[in-house]
N, C-alpha and C positions, 0 to 999 in steps of 0.2 A: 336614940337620936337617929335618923333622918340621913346615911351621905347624900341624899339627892339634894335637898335643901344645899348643899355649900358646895357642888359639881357645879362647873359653867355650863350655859344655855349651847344644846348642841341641836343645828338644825338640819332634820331627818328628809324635809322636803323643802331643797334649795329651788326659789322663784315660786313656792307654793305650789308647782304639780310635777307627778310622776312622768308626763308624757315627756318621753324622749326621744329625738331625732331617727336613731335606728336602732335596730332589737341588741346591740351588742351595746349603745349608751344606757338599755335597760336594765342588761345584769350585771356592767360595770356598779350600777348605782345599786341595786339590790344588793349587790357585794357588799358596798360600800356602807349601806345604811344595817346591811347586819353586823359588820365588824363593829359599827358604832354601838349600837345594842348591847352588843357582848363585853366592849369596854365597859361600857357607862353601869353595868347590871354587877 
């Protein structure tokens, strides 16, 4: 069986895109969207 089937919906790309205002809101989110990764895996 499947954990990902019964994990909640986690969204990797908030507003649907990567572009970010300045290169530090870029690896804030890179940070961000890898810690999600590593949880969810």
């Amino acid at each position: 069986m499947s954990t990902a089937d019964t994990s909640p919906a986690v969204q990797l790309v908030p507003g649907n895109t990567l572009i970010t205002r300045t290169p530090d809101e870029g690896r804030h989110l890179a940070v961000k969207m890898a810690r999600l990764i590593i949880k969810t895996t």
